[in-house]
C-alpha positions, 0 to 999 in steps of 0.5 A: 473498501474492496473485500480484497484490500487488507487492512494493515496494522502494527499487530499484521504487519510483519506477517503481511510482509513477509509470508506474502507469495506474491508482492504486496503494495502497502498504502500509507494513508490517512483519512484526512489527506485528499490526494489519498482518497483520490487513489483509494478507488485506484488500489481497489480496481487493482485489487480486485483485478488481481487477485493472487496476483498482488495484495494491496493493503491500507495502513492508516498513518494516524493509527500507526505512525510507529511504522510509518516512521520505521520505513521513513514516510515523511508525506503521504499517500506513499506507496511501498511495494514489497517482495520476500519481506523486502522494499522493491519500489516505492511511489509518493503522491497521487498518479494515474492508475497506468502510472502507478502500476508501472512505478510499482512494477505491477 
């Protein structure tokens, strides 16, 4: 994984959401799902092309399903955008980069 991906959890995810300047994309994955791995290598380009820009973090369902129940995850991989703490947009399943990013508003 990218050094400018974050790995999101139950203990940082509030912070994450909340204290981010810019808009943070956070992937709801798990390591058994393949369309996941398939957009994996996708967030990592985004994330090391804009940097300051956006944060991109990973939060394994597996290890935090109490939080992919509280934003209604029912299929992954999903993909939430936030800004100022507050759901903008969100995609589920596996797209092409270009259209994740619009999707995302990125």
């Amino acid at each position: 994984m990218s050094n400018n991906v974050v790995v999101a959890n139950q203990d940082n995810f509030a912070t994450l959401i909340n204290s981010a300047q810019n808009p943070v994309i956070v992937d709801f994955w798990a390591s058994w799902c393949v369309p996941c791995r398939m957009i994996s290598p996708i967030l990592e380009e985004v994330a090391n092309e804009r940097v300051g820009a956006v944060t991109i973090a990973k939060l394994n369902v597996d290890e935090n399903p109490n939080l992919a129940a509280e934003y209604g995850v029912m299929s992954i991989p999903t993909l939430i955008r936030f800004q100022n703490g507050q759901e903008t947009s969100r995609v589920v399943g596996a797209l092409p980069k270009a259209q994740l990013l619009k999707r995302l508003g990125l």
